[in-house]
FIZAKOL-327087 format. One record per residue (C-alpha): residue number from 1; x, y, z. Coordinates in steps of 0.1 Angstrom, whole numbers. Layout:
! FIZAKOL-327087
> NUM;X;Y;Z
...
END
This chain:
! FIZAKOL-327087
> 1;-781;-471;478
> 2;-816;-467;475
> 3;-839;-486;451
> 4;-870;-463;445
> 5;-900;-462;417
> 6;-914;-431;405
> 7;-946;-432;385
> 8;-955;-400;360
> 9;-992;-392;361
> 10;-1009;-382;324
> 11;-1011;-347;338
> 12;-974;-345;341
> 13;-966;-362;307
> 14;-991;-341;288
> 15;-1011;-310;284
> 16;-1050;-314;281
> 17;-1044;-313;242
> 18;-1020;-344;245
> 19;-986;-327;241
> 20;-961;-334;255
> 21;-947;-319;284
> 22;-910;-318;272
> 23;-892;-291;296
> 24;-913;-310;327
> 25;-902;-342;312
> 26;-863;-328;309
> 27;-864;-317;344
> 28;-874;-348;358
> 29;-855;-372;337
> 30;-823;-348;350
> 31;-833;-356;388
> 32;-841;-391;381
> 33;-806;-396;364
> 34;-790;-374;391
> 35;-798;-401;414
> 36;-790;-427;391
> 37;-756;-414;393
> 38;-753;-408;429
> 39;-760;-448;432
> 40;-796;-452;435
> 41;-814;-477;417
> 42;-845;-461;396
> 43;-873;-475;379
> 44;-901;-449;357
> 45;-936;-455;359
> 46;-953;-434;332
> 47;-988;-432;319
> 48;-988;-408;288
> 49;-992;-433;257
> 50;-1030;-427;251
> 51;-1025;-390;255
> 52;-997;-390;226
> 53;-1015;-410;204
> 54;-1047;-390;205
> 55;-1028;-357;198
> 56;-1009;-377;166
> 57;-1042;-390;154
> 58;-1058;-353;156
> 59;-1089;-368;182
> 60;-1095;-338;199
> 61;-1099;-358;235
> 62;-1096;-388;251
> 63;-1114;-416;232
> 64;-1139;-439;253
> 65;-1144;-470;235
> 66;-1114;-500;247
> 67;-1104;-501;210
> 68;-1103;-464;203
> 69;-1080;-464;237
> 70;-1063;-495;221
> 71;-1052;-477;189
> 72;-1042;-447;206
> 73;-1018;-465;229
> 74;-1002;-483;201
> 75;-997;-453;183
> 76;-982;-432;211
> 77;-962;-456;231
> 78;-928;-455;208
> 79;-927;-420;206
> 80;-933;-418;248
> 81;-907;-442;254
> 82;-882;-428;225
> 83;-884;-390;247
> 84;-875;-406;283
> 85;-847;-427;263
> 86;-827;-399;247
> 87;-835;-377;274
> 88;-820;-404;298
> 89;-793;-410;270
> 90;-778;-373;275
> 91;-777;-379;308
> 92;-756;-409;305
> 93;-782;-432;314
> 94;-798;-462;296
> 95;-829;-467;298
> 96;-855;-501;291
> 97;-890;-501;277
> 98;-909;-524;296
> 99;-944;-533;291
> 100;-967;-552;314
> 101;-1005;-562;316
> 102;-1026;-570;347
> 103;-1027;-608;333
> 104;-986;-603;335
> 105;-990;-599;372
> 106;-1019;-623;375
> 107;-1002;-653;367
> 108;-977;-666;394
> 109;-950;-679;367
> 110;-951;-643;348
> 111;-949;-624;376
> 112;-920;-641;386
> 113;-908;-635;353
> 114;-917;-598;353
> 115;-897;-597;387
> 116;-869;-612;377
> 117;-865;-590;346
> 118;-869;-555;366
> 119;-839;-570;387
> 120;-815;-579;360
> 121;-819;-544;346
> 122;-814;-531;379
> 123;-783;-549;385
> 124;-771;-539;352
> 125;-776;-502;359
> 126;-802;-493;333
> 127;-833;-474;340
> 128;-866;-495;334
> 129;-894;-474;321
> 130;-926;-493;324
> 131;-961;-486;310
> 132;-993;-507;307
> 133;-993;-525;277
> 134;-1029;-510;266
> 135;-1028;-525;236
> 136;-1037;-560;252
> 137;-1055;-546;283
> 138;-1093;-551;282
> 139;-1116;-522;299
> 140;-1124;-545;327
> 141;-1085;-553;336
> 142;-1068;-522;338
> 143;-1040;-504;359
> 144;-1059;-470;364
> 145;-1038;-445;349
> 146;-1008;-471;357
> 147;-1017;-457;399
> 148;-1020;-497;407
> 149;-995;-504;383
> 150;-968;-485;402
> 151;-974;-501;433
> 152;-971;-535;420
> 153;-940;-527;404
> 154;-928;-511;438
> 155;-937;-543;451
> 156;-919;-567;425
> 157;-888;-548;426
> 158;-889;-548;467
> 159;-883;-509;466
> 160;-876;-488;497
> 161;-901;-460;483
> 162;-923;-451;462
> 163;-930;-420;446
> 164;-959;-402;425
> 165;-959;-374;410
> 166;-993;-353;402
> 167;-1010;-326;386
> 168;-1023;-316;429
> 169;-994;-311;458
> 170;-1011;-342;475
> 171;-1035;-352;494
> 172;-1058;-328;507
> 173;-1089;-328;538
> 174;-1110;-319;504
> 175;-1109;-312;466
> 176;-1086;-280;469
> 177;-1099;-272;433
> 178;-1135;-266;443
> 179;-1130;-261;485
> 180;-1108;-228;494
> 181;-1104;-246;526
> 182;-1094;-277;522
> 183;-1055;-286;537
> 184;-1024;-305;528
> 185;-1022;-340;547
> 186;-986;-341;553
> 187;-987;-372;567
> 188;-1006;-404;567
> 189;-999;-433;595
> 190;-1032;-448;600
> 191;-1055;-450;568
> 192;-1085;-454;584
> 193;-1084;-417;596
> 194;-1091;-408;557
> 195;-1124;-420;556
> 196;-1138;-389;570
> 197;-1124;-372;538
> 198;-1134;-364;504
> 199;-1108;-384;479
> 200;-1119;-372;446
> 201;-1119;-396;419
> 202;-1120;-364;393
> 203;-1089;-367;367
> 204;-1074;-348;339
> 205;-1080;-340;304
> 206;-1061;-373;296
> 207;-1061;-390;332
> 208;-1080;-421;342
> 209;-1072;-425;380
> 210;-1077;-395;402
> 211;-1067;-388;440
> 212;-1084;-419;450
> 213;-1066;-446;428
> 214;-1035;-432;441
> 215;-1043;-435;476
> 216;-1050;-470;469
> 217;-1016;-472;455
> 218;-998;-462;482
> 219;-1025;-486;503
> 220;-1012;-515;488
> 221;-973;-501;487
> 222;-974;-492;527
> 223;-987;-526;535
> 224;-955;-538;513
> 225;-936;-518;533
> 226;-927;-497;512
> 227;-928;-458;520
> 228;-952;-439;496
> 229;-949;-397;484
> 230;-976;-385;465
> 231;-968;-348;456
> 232;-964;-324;430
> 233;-945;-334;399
> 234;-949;-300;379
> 235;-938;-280;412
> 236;-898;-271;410
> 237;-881;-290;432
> 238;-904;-311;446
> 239;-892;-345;439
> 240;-853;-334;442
> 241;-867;-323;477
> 242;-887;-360;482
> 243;-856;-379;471
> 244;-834;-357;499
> 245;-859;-371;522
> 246;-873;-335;526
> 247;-912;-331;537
> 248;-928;-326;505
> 249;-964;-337;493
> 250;-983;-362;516
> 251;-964;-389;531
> 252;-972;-425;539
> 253;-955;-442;561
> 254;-947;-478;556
> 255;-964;-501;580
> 256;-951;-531;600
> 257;-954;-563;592
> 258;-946;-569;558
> 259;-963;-599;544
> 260;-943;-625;519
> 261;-934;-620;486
> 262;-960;-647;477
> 263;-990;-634;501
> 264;-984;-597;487
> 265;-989;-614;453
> 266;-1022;-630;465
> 267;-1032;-602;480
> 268;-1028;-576;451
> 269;-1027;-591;418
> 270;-1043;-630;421
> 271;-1076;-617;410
> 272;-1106;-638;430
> 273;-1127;-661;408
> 274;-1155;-669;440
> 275;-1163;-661;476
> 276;-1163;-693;506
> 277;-1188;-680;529
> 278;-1175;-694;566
> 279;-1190;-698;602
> 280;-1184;-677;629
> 281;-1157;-706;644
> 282;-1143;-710;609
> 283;-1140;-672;611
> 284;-1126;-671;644
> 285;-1098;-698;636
> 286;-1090;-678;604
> 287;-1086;-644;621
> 288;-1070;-651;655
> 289;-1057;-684;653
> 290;-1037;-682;617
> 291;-1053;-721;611
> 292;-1062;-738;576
> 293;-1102;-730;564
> 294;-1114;-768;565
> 295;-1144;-777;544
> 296;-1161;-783;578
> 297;-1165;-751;589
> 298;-1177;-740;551
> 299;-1213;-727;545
> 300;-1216;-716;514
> 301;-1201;-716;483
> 302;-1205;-688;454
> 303;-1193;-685;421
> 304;-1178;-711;396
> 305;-1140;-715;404
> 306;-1111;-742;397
> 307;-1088;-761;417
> 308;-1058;-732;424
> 309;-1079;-701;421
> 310;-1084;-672;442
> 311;-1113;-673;461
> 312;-1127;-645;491
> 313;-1133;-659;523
> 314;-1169;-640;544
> 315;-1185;-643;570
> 316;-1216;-626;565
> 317;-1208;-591;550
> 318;-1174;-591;562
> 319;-1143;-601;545
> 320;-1119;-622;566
> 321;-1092;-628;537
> 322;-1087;-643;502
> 323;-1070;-679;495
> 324;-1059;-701;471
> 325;-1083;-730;466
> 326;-1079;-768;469
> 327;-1108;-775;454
> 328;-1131;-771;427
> 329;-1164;-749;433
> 330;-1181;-782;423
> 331;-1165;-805;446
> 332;-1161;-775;472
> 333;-1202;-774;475
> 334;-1198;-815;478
> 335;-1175;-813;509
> 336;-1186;-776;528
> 337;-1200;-785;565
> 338;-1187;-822;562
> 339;-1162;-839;586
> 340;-1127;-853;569
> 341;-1141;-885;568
> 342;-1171;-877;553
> 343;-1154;-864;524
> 344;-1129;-888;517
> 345;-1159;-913;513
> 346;-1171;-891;487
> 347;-1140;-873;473
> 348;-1111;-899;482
> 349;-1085;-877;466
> 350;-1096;-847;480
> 351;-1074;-823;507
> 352;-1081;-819;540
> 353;-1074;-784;538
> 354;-1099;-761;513
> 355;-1076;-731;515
> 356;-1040;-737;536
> 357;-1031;-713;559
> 358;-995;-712;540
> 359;-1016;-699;508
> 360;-1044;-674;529
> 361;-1040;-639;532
> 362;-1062;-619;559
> 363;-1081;-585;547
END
């Protein structure tokens, strides 16, 4: 039994006109529920909702203003999630709307909650179909074309793989719309040898995410390990053929050292409210020796931040690793370069630790 997430791209849900995509839709809604019944657990990511609305309302494109977007959501999502439920229905499978917000995985306790939720209807054999609650979303906090929204459900479910399906048969050396010879990665191990390429950020009629947001995705899946497909979802056969473990698309391998539950939260969805600029000792400790950041070794302090938030730890331009904070940014600029002592003289409840090792995160 596997447990695997597949996220729909707004290319695969809809023409550039907003319809839908039914026949596309039935096809993969009959492999999804195929391995539903073979014993697999499956959860649907699908973007789409925006797309729907605008061809209801008679809009003529993809609005641009947040509450434009809002509307459009809020007009599209029922009848989305009512095609992948009697779709799923004729299949013999039941299906779950479930709608989420980046403050939904923000918050510790609702994550949890979120978590907990996608594993009850897992257990209970349904099918959760999950979209960004746009509605509620704010044009500063969003999924991007629900791209980072798959991988944090990949990631709260603790699934084997992850799988998204595109309007492009994966990743490419280039844009293979506008370069004859760009190539098919097949494979990616080592991320850093895609710098060298050109990951468009270019989307569809109704997309908001491109190439590039779905590399990120399968970024911050890999480092979950999690094993990440990004291939064709309009191609026939394709995902049947990623499912059978057949090559297919670009594949990412899932890396080593999978991090916590809590720690991939930090790392992915605690959103940073300052940055703790540190010494090169500090910085040293942090990296090598997997030690608490004391205030002592602190020399700077940015931003205005609360006891318990999510702060970035630098030393000079580069990014050591982001924490939670014992301290205020207030108090934190009272106690940075001080010894222990110093600081209980002027901050007696104060803790000796500004960010715990137990609650830090490396880059």
């Amino acid at each position: 039994m596997a447990r695997i997430v597949i996220k729909l791209g707004s290319a695969i849900v809809a023409n550039d006109d907003g319809e839908l995509r039914a026949e596309l839709l039935a096809r993969i809604c009959a492999t999804i529920a195929g391995a539903h019944a073979g014993g697999d657990e499956m959860v649907i990511v699908t973007s789409g909702a925006i797309a729907r609305g605008t061809r209801i309302l008679g809009l003529g494109g993809r609005p641009t203003a947040i509450d434009e977007l809002q509307a459009a959501s809020a007009v599209g999502q029922g009848g989305l999630y009512r095609v992948y439920d009697e779709l799923l229905a004729r299949l013999g499978a039941t299906a779950a709307q479930v709608l989420l917000t980046f403050f939904d995985v923000s918050a510790r306790t609702s994550y949890l909650n979120a978590r907990q939720t996608l594993g009850k209807l897992l257990e209970w054999r349904v099918i959760p179909v999950v979209n960004e609650n746009d509605t509620t979303a704010t044009d500063e906090i969003t999924f991007g074309d629900n791209d980072f929204l798959a991988a944090q459900v990949a990631i709260l479910v603790g699934a084997g793989r992850l799988i998204i399906l595109t309007n492009s048969d994966g990743l490419h050396t280039a844009d293979p719309r506008t370069d004859p010879t760009a190539a098919l990665v097949e494979r990616v191990d080592d991320f850093a040898t895609l710098d060298a390429m050109e990951i468009t950020q270019s989307t569809s009629a109704h997309g908001s995410g491109g190439m590039r947001s779905k590399v990120v995705a399968a970024d911050m899946a890999t480092a979950a390990g999690i094993e990440t497909v990004i291939c064709s979802g309009s191609k026939d056969g394709a995902l049947a053929r990623v499912l059978a473990g057949e090559p297919e698309g670009t594949l990412f391998a899932a890396r080593g050292g999978r991090y916590s539950s809590f720690k991939l939260w930090l790392r992915y969805s605690k959103p940073s409210r300052g940055t703790i600029a540190v010494d090169a000792g500090a910085a040293r400790a942090l990296r090598e020796g997997g030690t608490s950041l004391l205030p002592v070794g602190i020399v700077e302090v940015r931003g205005d931040f609360a006891e318990g938030d999510a702060v970035e730890v630098v030393h000079g331009p580069a990014l050591i690793g982001k924490g939670i904070c014992n301290y205020s940014s207030a108090d934190l600029g009272r106690a940075a370069g001080r010894q222990t002592a110093e600081i209980r003289a002027i901050l007696p409840l104060a803790s000796v630790e500004a960010v715990h090792r137990d609650y830090f995160v490396l880059a």
